[in-house]
Backbone as CSV, one residue per row, in Angstrom:
resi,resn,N_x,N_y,N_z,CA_x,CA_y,CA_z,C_x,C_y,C_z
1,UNK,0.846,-1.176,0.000,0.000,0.000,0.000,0.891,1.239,0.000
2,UNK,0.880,2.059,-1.005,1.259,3.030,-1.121,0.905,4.448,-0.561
3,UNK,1.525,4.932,0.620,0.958,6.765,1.047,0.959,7.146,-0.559
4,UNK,-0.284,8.578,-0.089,-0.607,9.621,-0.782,0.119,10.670,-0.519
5,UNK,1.382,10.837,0.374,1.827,11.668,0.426,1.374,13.038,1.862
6,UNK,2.403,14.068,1.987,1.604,14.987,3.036,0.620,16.013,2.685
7,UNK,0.068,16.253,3.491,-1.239,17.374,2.991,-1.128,18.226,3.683
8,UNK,-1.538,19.147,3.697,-1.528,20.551,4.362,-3.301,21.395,4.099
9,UNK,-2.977,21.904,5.541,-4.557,22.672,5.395,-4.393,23.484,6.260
10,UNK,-5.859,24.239,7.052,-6.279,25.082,7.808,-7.008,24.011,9.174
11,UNK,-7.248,24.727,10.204,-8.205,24.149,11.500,-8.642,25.421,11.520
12,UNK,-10.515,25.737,11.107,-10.508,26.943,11.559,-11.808,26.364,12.496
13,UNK,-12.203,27.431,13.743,-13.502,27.649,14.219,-13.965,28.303,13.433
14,UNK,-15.603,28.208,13.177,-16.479,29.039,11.985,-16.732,30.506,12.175
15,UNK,-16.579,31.097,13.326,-16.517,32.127,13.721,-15.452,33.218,13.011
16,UNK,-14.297,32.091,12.804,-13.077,32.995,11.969,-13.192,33.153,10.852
17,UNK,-14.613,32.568,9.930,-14.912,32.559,8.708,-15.746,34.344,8.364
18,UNK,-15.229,34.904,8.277,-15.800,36.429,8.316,-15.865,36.749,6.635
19,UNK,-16.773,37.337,6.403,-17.291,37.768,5.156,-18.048,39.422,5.227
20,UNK,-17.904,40.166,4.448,-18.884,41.704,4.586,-20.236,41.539,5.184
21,UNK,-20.859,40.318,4.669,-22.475,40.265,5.340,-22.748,39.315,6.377
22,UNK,-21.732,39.158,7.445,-21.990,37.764,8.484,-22.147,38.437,9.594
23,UNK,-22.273,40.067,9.663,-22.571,40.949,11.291,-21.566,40.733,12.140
24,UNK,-20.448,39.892,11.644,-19.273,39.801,12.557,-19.299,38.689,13.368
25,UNK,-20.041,37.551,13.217,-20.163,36.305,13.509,-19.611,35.460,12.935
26,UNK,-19.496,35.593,11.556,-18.765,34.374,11.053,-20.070,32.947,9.883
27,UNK,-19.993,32.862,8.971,-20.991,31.670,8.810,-19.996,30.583,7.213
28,UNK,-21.279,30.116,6.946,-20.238,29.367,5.853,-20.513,30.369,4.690
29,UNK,-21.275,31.619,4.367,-20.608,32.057,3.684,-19.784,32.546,2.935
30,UNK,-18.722,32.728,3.824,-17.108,33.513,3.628,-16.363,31.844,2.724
31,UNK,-16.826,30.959,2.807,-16.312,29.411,2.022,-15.666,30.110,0.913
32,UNK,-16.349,30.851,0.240,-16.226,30.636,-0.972,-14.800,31.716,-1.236
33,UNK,-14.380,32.517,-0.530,-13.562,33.045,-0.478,-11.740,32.444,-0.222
34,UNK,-12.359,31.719,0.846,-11.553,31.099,1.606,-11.097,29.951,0.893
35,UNK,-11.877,29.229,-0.095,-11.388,28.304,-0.943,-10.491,28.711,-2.044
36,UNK,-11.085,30.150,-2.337,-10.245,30.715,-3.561,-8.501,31.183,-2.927
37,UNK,-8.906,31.265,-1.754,-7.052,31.651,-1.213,-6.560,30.358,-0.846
38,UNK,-7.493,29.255,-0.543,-6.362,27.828,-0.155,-6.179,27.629,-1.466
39,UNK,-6.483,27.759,-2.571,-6.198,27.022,-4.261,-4.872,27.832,-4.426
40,UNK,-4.506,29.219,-3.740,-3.373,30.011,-4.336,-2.854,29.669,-2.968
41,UNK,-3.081,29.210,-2.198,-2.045,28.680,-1.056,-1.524,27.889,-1.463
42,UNK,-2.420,26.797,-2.353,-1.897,25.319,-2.170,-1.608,24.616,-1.634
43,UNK,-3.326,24.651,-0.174,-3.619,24.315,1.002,-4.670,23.541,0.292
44,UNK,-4.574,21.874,1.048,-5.826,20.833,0.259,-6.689,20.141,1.379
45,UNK,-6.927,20.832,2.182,-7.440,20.447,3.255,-8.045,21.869,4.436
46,UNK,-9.347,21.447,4.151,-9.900,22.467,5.705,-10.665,21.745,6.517
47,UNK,-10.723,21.903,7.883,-11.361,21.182,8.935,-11.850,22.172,9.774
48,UNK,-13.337,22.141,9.828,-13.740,23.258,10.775,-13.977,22.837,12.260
49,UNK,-13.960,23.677,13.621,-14.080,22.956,14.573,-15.650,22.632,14.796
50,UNK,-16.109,22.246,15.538,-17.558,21.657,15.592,-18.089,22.871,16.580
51,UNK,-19.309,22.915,16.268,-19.992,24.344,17.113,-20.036,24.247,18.401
């Protein structure tokens, strides 16, 4: 059995997910942002903490 090798990502709480329209709470809206900077990170992995 062959590894896949190492991966790299983020651990965020959802709270740190901030976007212009989340009132400063945080929701899964900001995703879509946040995916577009792990693709130019060349971060392949996110794990959010549980609420």
């Amino acid at each position: 059995m062959s590894t896949p090798g190492r991966l790299s990502g983020l651990l965020l709480p959802l709270f740190s997910l901030r976007s212009r329209t989340d009132f400063g709470i945080g929701d899964f809206g900001a995703m879509d942002g946040l995916f577009a900077w792990m693709k130019a990170a060349r971060q392949r992995l996110l794990m959010v903490l549980p609420l």
